[in-house]
C-alpha positions as a Markdown table, in Angstrom:
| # | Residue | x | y | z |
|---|---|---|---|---|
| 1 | Unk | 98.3 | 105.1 | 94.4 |
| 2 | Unk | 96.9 | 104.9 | 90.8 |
| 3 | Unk | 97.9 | 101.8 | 88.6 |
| 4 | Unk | 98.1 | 99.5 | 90.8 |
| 5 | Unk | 98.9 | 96.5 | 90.8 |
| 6 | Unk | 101.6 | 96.7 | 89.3 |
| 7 | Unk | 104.4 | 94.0 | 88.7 |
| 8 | Unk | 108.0 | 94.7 | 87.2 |
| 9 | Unk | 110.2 | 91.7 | 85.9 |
| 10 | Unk | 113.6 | 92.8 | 86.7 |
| 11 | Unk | 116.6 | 91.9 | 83.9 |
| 12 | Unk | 119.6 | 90.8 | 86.8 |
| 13 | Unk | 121.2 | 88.6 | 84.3 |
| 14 | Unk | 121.0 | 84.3 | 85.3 |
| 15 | Unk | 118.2 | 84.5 | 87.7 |
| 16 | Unk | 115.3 | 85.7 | 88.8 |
| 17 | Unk | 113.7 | 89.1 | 90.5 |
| 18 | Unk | 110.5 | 90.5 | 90.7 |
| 19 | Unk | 108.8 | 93.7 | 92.8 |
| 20 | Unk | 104.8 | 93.1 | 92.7 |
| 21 | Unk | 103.0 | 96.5 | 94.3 |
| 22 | Unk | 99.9 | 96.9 | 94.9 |
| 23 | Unk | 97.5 | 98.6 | 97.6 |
| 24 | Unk | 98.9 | 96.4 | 100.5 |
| 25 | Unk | 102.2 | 97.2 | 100.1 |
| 26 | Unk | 105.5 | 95.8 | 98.4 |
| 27 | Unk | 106.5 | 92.4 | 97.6 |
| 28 | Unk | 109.7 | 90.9 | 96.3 |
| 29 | Unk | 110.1 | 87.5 | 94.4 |
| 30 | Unk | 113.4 | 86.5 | 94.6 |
| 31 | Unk | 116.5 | 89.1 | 94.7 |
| 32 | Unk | 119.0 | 87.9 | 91.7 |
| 33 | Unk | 122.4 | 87.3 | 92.4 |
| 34 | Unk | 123.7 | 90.7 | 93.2 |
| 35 | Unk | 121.1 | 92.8 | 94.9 |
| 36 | Unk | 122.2 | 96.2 | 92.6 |
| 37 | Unk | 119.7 | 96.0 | 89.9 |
| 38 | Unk | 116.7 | 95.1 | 92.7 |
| 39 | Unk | 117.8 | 98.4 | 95.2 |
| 40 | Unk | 118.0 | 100.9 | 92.2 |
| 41 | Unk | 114.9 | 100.1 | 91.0 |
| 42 | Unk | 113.0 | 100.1 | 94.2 |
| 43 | Unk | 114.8 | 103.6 | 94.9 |
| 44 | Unk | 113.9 | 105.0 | 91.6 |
| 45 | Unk | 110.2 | 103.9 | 92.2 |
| 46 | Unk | 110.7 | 105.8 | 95.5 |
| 47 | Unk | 109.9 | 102.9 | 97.7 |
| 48 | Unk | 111.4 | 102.9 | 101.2 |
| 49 | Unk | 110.0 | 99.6 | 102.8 |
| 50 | Unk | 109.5 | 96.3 | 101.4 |
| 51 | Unk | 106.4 | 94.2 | 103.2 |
| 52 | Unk | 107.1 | 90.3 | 102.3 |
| 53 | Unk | 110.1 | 89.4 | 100.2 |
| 54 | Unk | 109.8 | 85.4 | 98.6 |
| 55 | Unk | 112.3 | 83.2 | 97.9 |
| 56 | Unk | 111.7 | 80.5 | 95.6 |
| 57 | Unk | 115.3 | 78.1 | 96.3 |
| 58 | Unk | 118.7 | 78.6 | 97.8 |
| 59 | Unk | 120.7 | 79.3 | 94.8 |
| 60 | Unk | 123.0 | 82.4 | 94.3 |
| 61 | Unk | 121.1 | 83.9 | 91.5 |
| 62 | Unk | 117.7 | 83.7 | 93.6 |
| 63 | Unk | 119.1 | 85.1 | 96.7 |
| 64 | Unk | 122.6 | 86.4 | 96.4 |
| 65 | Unk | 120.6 | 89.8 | 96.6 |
| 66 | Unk | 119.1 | 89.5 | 99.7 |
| 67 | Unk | 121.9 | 90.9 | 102.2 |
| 68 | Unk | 121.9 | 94.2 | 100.3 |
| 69 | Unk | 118.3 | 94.3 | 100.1 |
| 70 | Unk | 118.0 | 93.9 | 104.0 |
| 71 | Unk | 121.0 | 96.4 | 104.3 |
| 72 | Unk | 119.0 | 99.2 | 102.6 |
| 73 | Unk | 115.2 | 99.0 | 103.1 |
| 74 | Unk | 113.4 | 97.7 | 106.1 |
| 75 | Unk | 112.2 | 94.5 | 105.3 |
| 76 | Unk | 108.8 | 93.1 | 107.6 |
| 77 | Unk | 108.5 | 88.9 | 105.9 |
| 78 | Unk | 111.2 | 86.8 | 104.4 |
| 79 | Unk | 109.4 | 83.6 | 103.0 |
| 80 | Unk | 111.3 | 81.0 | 102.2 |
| 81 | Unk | 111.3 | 77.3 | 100.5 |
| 82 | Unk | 112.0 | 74.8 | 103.2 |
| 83 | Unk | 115.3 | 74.2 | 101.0 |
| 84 | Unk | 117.2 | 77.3 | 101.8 |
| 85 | Unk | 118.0 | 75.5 | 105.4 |
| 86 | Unk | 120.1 | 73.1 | 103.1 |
| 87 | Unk | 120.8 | 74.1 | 99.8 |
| 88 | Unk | 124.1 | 75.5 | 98.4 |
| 89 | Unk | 123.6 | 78.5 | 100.3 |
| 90 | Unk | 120.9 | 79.1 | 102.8 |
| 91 | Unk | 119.9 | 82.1 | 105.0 |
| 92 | Unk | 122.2 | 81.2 | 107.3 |
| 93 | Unk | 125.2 | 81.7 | 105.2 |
| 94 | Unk | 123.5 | 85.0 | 104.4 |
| 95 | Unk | 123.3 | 86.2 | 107.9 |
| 96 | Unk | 127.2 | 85.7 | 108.1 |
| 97 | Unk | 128.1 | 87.6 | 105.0 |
């Protein structure tokens, strides 16, 4: 794997995403509000597993993505800030959808 690191900002509108990889694997930083943008991206870089997705807070436009994320890659970590047990959508919601 030549040029690695490497880290791609993705453009998902409000929000935030971000695909870090490197030697060790493939990380995600939050999944934007609709996981569309993240999945494409990840497929056109020919990825097929994601090793640690992050999540920095509960709201929509941080991890709306997620269920289509975990719907199409296998995913090994979710991290999470203690605040998506409570905030206006949490992991739990998620897990319903």
């Amino acid at each position: 794997m030549s040029g690695l690191p490497e880290l791609l900002i993705l453009d998902v509108g409000h929000g935030n995403c971000a695909i870090l990889r490197d030697t060790q694997g493939v990380s995600v930083v939050d999944c934007g509000k609709d996981g569309s943008t993240l999945v494409s991206t990840l497929r056109h870089l020919r990825i097929n597993e994601v090793h640690h997705v992050l999540i920095s807070h509960a709201d929509i436009d941080h991890i709306g993505g997620l269920p289509q994320l975990l719907e199409t890659f296998p995913v090994h970590n979710i991290y999470m800030n203690p605040d998506g047990l409570s905030g206006p959508l949490c992991l739990r919601d998620l897990a319903q959808t």
